[in-house]
PDB file of the backbone (N, CA, C, O) and the ligand in Angstrom, with CONECT records:
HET     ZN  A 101       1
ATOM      1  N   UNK A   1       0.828  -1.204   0.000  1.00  0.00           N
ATOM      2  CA  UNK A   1       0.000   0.000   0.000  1.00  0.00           C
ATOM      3  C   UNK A   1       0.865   1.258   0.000  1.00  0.00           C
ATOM      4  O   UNK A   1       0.654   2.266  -0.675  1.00  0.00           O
ATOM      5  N   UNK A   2       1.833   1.062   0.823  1.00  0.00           N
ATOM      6  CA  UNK A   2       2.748   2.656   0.942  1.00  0.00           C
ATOM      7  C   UNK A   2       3.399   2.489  -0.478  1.00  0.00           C
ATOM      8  O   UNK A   2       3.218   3.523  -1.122  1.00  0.00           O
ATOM      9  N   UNK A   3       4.045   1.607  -1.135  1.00  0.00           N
ATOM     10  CA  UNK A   3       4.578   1.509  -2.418  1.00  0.00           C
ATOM     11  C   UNK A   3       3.097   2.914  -3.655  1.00  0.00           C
ATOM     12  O   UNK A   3       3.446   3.892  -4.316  1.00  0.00           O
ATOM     13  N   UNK A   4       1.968   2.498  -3.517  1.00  0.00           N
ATOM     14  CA  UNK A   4       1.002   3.007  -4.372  1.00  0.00           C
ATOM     15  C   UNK A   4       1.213   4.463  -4.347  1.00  0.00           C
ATOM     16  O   UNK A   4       1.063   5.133  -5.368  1.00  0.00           O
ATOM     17  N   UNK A   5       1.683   5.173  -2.793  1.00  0.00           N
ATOM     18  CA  UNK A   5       1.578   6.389  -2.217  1.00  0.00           C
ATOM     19  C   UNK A   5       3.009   6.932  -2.824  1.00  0.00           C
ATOM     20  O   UNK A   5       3.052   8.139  -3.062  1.00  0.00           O
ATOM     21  N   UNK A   6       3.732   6.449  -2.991  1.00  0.00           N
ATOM     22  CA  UNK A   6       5.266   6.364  -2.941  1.00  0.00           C
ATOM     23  C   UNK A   6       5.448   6.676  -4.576  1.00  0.00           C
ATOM     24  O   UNK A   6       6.169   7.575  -5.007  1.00  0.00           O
ATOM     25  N   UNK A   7       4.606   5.704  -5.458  1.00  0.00           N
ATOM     26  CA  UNK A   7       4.808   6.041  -6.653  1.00  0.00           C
ATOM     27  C   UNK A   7       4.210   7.588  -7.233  1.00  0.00           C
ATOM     28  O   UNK A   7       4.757   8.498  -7.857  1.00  0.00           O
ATOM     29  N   UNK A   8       2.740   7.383  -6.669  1.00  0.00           N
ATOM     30  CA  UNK A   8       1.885   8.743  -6.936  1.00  0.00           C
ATOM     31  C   UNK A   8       2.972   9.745  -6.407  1.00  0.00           C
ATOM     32  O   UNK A   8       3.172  10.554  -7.313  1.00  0.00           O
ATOM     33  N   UNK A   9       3.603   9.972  -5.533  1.00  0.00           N
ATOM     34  CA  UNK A   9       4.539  11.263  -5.039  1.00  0.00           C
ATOM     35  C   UNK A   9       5.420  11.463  -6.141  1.00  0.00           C
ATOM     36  O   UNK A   9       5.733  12.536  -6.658  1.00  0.00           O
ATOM     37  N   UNK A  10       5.765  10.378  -6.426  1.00  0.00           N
ATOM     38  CA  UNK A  10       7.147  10.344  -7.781  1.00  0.00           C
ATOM     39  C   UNK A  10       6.452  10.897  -8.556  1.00  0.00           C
ATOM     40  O   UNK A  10       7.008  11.993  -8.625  1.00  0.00           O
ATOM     41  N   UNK A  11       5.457  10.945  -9.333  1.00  0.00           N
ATOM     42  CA  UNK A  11       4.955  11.238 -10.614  1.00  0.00           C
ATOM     43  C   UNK A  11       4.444  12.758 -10.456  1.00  0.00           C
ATOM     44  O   UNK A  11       4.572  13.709 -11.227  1.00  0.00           O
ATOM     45  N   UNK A  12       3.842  12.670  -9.240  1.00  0.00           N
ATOM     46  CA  UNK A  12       3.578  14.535  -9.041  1.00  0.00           C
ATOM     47  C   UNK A  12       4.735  15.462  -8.753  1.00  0.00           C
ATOM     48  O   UNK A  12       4.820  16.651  -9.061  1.00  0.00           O
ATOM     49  N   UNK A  13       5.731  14.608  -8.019  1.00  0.00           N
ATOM     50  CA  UNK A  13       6.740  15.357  -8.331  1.00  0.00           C
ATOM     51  C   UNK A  13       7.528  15.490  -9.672  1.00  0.00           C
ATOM     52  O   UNK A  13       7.974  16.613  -9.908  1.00  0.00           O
ATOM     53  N   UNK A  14       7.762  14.504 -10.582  1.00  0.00           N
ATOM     54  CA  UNK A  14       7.881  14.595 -12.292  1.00  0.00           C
ATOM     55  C   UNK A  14       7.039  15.861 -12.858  1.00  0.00           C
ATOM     56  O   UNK A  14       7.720  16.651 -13.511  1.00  0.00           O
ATOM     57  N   UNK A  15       6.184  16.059 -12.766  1.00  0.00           N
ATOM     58  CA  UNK A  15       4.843  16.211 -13.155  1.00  0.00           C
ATOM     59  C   UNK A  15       4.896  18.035 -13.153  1.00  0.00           C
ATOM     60  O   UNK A  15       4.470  18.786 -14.029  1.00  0.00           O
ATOM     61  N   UNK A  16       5.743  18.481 -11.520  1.00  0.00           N
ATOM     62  CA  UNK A  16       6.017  19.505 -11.422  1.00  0.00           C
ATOM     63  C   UNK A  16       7.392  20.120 -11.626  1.00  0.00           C
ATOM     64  O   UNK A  16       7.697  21.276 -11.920  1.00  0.00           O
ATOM     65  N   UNK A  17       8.019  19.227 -11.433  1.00  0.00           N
ATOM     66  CA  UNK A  17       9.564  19.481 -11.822  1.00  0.00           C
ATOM     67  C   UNK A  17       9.268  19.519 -13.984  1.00  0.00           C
ATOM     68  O   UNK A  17      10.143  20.139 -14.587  1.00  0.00           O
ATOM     69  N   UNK A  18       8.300  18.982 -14.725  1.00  0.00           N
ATOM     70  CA  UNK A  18       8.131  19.428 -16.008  1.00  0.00           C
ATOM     71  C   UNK A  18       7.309  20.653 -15.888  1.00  0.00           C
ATOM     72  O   UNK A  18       7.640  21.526 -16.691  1.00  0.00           O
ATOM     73  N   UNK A  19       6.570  20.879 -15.296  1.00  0.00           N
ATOM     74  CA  UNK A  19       6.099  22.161 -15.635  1.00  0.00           C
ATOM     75  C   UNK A  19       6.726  23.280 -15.444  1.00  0.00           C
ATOM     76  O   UNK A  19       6.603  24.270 -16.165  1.00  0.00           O
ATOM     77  N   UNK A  20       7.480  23.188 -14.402  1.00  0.00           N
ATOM     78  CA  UNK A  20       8.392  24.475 -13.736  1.00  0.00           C
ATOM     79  C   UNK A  20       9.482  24.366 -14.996  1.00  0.00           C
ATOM     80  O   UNK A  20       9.976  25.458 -15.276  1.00  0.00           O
ATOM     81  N   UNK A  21       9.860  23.451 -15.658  1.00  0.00           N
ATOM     82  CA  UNK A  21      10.347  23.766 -16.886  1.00  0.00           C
ATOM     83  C   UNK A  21      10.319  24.144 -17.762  1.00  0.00           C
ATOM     84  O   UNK A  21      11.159  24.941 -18.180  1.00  0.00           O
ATOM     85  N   UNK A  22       8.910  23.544 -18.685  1.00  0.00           N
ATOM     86  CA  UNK A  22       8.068  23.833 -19.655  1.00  0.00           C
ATOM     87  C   UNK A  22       7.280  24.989 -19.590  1.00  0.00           C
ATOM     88  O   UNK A  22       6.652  25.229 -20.621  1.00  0.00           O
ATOM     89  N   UNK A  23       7.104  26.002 -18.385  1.00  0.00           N
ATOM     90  CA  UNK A  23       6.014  27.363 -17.991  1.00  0.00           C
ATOM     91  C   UNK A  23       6.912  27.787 -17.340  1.00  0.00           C
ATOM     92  O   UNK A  23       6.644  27.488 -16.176  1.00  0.00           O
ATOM     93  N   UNK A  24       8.192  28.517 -17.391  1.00  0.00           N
ATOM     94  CA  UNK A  24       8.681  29.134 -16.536  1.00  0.00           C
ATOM     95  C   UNK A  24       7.984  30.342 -16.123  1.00  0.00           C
ATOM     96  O   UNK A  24       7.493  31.057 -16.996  1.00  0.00           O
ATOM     97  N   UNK A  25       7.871  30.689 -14.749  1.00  0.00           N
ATOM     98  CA  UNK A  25       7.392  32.090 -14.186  1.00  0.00           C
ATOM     99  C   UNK A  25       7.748  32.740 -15.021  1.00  0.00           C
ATOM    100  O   UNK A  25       8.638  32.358 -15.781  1.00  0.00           O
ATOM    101  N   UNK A  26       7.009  34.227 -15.161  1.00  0.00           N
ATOM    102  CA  UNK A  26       7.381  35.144 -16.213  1.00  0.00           C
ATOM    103  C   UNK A  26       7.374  36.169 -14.942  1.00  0.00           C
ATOM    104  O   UNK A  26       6.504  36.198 -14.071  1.00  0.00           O
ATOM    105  N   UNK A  27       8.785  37.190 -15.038  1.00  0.00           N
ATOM    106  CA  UNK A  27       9.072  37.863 -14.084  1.00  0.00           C
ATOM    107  C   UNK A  27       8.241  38.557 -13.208  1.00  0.00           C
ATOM    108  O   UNK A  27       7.212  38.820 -13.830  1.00  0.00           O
ATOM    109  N   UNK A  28       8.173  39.059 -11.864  1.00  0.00           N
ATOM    110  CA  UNK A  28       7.509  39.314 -10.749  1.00  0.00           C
ATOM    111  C   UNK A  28       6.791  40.640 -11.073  1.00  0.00           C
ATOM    112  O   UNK A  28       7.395  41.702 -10.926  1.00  0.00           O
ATOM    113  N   UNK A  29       5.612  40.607 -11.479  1.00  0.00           N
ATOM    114  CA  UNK A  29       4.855  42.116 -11.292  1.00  0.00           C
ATOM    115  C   UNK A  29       4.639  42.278 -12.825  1.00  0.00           C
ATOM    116  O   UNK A  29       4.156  43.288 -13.338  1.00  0.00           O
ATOM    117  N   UNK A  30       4.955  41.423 -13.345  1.00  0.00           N
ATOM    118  CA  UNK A  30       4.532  41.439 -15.083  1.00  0.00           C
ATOM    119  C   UNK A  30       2.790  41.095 -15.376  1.00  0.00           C
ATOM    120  O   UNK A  30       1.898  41.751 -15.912  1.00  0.00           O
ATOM    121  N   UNK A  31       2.827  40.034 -14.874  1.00  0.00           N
ATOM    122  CA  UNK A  31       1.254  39.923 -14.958  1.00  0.00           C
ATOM    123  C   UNK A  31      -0.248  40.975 -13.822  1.00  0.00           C
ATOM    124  O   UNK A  31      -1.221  41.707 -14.003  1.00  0.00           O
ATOM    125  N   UNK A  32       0.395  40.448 -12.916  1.00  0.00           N
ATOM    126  CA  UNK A  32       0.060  41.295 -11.781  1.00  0.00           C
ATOM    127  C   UNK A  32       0.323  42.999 -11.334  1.00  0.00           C
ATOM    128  O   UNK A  32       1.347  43.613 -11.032  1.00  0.00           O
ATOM    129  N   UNK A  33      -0.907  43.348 -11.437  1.00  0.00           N
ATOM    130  CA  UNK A  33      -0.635  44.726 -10.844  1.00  0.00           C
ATOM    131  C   UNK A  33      -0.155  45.242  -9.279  1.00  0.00           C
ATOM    132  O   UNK A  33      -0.777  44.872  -8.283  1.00  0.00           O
ATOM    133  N   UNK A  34       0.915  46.056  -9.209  1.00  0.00           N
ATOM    134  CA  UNK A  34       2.228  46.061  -7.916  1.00  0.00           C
ATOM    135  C   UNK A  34       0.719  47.189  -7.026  1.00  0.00           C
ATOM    136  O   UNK A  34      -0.161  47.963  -7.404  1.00  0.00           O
ATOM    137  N   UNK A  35       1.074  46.778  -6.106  1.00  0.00           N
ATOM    138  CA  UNK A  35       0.350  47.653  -5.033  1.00  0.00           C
ATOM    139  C   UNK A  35       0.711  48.972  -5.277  1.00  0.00           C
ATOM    140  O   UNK A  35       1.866  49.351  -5.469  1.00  0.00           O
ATOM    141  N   UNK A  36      -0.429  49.772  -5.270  1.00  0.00           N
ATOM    142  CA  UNK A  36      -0.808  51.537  -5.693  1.00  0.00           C
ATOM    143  C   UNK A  36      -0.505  51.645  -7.076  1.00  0.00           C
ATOM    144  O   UNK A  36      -0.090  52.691  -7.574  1.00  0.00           O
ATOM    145  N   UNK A  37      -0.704  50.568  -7.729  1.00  0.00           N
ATOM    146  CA  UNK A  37      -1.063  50.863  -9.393  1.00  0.00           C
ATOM    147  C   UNK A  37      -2.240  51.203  -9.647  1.00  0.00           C
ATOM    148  O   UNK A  37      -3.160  50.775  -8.949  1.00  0.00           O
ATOM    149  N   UNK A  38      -2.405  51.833 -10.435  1.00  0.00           N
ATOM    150  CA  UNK A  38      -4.148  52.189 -10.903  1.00  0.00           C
ATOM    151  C   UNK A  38      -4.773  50.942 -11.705  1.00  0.00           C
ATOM    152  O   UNK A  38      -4.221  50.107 -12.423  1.00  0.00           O
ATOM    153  N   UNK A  39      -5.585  51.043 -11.480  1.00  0.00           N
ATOM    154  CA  UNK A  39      -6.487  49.881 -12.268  1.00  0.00           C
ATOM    155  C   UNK A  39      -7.621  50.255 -12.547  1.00  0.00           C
ATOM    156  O   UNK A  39      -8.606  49.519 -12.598  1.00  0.00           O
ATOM    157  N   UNK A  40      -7.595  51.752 -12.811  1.00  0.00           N
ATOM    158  CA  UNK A  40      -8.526  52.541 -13.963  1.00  0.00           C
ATOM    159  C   UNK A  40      -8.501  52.280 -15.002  1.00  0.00           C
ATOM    160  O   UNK A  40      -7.486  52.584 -15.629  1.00  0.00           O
ATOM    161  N   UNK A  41      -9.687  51.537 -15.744  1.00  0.00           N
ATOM    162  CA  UNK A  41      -9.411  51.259 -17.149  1.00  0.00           C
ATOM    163  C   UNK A  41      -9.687  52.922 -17.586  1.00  0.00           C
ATOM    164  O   UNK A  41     -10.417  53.795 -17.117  1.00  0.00           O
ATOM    165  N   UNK A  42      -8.516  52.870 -18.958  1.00  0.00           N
ATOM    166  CA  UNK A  42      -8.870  53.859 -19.873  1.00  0.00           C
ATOM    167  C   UNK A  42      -8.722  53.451 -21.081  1.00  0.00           C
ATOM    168  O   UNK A  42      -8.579  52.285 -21.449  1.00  0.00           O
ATOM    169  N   UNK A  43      -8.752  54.410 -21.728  1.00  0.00           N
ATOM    170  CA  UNK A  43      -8.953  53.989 -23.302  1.00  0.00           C
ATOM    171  C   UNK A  43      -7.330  54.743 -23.857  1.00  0.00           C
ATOM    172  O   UNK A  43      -6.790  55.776 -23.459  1.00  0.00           O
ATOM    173  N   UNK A  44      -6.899  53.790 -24.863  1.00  0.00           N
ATOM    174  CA  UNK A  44      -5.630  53.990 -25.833  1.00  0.00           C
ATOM    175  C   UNK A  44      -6.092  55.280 -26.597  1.00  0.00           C
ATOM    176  O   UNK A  44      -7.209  55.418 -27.097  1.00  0.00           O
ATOM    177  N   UNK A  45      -5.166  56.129 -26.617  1.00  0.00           N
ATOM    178  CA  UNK A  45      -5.289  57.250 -27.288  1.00  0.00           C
ATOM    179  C   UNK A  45      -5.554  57.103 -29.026  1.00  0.00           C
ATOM    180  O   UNK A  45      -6.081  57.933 -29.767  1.00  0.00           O
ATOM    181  N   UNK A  46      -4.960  55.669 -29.398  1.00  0.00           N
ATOM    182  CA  UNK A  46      -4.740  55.833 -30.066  1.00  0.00           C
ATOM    183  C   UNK A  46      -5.507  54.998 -31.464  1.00  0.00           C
ATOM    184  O   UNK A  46      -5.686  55.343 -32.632  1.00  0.00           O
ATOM    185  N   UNK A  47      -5.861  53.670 -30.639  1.00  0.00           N
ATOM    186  CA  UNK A  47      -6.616  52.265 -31.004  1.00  0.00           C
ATOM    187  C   UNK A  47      -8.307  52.398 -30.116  1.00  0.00           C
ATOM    188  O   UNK A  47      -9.306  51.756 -30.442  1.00  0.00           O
ATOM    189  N   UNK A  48      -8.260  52.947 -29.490  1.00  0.00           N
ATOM    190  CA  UNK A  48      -9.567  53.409 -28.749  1.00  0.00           C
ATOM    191  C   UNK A  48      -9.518  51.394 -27.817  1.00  0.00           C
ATOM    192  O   UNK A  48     -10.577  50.782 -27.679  1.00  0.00           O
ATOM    193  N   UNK A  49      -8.433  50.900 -27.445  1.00  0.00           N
ATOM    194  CA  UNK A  49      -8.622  49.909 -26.894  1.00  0.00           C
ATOM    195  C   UNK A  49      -8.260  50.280 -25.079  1.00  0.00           C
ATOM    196  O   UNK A  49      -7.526  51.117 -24.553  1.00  0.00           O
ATOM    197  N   UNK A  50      -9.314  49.042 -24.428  1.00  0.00           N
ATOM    198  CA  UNK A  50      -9.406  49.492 -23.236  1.00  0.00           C
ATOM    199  C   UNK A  50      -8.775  48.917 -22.135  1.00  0.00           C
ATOM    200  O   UNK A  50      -9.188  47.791 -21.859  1.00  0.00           O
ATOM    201  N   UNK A  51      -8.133  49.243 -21.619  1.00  0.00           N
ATOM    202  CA  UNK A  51      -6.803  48.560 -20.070  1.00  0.00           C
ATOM    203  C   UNK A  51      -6.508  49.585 -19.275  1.00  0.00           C
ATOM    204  O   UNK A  51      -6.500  50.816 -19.273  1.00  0.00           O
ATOM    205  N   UNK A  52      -6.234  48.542 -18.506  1.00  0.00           N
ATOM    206  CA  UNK A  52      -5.839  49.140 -16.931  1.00  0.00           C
ATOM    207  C   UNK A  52      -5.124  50.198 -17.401  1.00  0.00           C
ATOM    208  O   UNK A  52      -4.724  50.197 -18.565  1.00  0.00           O
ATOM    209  N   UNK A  53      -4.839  51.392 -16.419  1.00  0.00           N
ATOM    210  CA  UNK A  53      -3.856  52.315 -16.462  1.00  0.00           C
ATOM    211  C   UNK A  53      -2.660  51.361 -15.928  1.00  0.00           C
ATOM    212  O   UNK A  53      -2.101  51.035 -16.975  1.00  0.00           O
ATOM    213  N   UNK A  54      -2.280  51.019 -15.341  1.00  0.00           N
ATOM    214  CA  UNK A  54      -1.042  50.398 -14.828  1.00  0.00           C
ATOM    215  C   UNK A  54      -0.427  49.430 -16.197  1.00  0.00           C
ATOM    216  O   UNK A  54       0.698  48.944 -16.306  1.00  0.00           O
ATOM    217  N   UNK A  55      -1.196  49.378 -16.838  1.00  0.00           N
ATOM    218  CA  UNK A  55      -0.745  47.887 -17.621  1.00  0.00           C
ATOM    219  C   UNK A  55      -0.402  48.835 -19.509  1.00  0.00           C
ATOM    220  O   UNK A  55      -0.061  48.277 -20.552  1.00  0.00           O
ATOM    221  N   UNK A  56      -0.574  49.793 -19.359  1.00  0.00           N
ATOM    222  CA  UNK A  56      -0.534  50.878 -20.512  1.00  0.00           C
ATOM    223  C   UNK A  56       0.869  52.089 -20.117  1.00  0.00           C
ATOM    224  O   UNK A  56       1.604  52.083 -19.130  1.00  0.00           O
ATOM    225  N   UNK A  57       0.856  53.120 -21.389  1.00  0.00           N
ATOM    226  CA  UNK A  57       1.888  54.110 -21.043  1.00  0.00           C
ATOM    227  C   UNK A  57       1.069  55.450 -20.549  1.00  0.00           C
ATOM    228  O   UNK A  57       0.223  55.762 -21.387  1.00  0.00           O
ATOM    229  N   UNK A  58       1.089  56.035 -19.783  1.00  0.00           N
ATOM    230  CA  UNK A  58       0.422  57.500 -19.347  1.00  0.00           C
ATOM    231  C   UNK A  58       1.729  57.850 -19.676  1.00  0.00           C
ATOM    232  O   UNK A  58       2.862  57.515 -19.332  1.00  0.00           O
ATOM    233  N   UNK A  59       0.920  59.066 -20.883  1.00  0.00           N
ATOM    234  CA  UNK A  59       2.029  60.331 -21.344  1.00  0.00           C
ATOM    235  C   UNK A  59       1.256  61.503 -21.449  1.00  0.00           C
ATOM    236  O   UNK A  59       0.528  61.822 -22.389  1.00  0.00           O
ATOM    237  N   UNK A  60       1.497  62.184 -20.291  1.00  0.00           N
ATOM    238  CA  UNK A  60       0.709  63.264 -19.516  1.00  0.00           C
ATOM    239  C   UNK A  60      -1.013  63.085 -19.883  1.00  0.00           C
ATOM    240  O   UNK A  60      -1.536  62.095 -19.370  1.00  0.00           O
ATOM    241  N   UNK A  61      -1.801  63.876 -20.634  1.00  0.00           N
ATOM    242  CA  UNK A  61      -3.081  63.474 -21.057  1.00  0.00           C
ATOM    243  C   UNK A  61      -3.422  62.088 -21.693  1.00  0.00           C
ATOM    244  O   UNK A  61      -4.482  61.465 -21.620  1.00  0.00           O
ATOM    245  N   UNK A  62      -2.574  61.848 -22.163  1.00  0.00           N
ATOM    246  CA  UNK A  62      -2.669  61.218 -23.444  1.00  0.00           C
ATOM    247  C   UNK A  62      -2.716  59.282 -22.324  1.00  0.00           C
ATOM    248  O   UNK A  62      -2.624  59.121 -21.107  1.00  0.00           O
ATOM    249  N   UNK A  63      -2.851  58.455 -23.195  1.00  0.00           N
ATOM    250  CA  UNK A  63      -3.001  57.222 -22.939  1.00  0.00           C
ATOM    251  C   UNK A  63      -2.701  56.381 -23.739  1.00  0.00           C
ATOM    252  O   UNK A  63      -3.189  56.623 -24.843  1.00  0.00           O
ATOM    253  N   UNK A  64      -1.822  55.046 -23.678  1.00  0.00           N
ATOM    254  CA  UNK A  64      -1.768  54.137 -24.613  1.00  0.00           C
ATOM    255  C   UNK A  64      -1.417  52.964 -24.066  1.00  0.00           C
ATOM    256  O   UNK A  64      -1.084  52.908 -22.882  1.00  0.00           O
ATOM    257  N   UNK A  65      -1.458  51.479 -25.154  1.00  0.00           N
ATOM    258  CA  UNK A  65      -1.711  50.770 -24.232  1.00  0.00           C
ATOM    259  C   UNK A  65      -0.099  49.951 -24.587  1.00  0.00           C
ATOM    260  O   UNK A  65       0.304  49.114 -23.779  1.00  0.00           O
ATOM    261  N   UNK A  66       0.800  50.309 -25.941  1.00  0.00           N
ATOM    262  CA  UNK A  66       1.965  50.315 -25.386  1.00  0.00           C
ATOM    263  C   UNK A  66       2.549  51.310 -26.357  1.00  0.00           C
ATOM    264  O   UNK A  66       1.858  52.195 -26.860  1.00  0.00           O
ATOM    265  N   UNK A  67       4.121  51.114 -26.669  1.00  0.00           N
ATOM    266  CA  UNK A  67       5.103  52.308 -27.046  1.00  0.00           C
ATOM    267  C   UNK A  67       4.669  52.100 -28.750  1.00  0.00           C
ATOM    268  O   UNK A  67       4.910  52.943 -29.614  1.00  0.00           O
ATOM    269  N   UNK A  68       4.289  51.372 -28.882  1.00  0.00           N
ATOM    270  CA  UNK A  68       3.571  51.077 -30.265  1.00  0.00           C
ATOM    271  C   UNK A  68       3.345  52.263 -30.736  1.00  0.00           C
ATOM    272  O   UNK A  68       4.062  53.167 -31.165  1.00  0.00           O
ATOM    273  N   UNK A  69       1.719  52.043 -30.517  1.00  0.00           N
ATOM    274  CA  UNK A  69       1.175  53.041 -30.793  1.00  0.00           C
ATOM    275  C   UNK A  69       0.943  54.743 -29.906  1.00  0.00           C
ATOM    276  O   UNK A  69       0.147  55.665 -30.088  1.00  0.00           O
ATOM    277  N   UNK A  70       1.993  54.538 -29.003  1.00  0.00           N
ATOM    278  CA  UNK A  70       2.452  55.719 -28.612  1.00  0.00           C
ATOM    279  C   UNK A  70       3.352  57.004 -29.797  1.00  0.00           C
ATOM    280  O   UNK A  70       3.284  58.218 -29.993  1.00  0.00           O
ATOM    281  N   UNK A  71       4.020  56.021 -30.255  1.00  0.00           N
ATOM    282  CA  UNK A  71       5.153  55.955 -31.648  1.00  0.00           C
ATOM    283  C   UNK A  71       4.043  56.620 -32.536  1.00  0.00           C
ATOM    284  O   UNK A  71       3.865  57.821 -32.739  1.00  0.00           O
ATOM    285  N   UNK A  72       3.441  55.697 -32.946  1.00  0.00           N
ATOM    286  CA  UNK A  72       2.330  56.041 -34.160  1.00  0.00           C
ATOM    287  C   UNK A  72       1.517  57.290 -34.039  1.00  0.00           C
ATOM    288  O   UNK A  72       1.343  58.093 -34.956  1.00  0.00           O
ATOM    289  N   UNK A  73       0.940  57.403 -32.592  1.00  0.00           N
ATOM    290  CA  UNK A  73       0.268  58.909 -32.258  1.00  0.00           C
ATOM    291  C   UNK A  73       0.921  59.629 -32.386  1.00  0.00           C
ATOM    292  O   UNK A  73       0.379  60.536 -33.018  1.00  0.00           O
ATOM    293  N   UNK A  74       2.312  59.936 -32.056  1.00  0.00           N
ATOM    294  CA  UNK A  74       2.692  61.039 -31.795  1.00  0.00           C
ATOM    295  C   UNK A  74       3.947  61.598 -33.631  1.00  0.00           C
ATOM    296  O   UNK A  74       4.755  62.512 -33.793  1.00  0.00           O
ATOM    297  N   UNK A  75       3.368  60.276 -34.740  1.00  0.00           N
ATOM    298  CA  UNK A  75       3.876  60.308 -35.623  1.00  0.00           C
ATOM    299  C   UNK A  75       2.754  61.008 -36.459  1.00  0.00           C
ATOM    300  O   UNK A  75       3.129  61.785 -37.337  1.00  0.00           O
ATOM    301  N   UNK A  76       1.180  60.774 -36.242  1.00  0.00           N
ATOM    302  CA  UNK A  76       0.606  61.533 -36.322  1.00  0.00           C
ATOM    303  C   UNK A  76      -0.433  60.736 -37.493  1.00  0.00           C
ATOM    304  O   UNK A  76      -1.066  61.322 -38.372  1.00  0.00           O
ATOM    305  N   UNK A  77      -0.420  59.416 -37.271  1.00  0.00           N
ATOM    306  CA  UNK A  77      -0.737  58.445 -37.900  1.00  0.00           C
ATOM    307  C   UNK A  77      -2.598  57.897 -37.527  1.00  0.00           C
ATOM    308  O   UNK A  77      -2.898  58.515 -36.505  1.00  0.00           O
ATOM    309  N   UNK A  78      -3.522  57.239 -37.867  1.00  0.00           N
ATOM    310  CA  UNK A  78      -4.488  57.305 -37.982  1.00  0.00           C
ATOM    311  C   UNK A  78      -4.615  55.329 -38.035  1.00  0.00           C
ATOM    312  O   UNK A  78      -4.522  54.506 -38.946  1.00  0.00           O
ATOM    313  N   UNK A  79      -4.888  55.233 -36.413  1.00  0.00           N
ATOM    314  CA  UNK A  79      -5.261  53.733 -36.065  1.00  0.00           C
ATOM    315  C   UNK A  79      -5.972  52.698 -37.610  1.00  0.00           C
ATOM    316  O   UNK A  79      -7.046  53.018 -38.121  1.00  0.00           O
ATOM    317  N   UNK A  80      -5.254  51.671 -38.055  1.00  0.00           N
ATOM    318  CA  UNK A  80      -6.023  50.954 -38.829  1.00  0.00           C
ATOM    319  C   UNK A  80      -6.348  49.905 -38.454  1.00  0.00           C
ATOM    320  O   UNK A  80      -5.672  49.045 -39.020  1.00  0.00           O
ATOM    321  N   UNK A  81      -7.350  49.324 -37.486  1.00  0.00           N
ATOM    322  CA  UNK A  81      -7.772  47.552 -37.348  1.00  0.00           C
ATOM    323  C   UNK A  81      -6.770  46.705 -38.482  1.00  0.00           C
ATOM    324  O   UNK A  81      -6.628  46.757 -39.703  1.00  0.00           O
ATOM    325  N   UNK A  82      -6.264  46.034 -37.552  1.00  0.00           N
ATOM    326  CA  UNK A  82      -5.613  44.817 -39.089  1.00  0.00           C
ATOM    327  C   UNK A  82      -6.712  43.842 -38.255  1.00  0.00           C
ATOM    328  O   UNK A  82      -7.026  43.715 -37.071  1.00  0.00           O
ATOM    329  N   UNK A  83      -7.259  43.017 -39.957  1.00  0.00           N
ATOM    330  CA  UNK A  83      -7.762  41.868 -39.631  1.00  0.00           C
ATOM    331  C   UNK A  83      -7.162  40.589 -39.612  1.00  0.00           C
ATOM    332  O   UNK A  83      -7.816  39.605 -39.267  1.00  0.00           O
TER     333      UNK A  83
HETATM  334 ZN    ZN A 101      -3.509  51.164 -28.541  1.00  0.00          ZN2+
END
């Protein structure tokens, strides 16, 4: 009976020792918003798309949701949906 218990431990430990391989953590505070971040959604200045303030660029008024189309606004360019 302890042999049955003994094997199941082996395999969950396999099991996690592959995942912690195969999914490595992706660095601390990347996914997750850090305490006293805003988590006001706003809208991209630029794509009219909507996210957290913390998870976007605030450039003074303006809003975006990365350097992308921060680039593109301030190039003076006119959002196109790609399908
Ligand atoms: Zn955008």
């Amino acid at each position: 009976m302890f042999s049955v218990f003994f094997v199941m431990l082996i395999i969950i430990g396999c099991t996690w020792v592959f995942m912690k391989l195969m999914y490595p953590r992706p660095p601390k505070g990347y996914y997750r918003p850090k305490v006293g971040d805003n988590l006001t959604p706003r809208h991209c200045n630029y794509c009219g798309h909507s996210l957290a303030e913390w998870r976007g660029i605030v450039d003074g008024e303006h809003f975006f949701c990365n350097d992308e189309h921060q680039a593109d606004f301030k190039a003076g360019k006119t959002y196109q949906p790609q399908n």
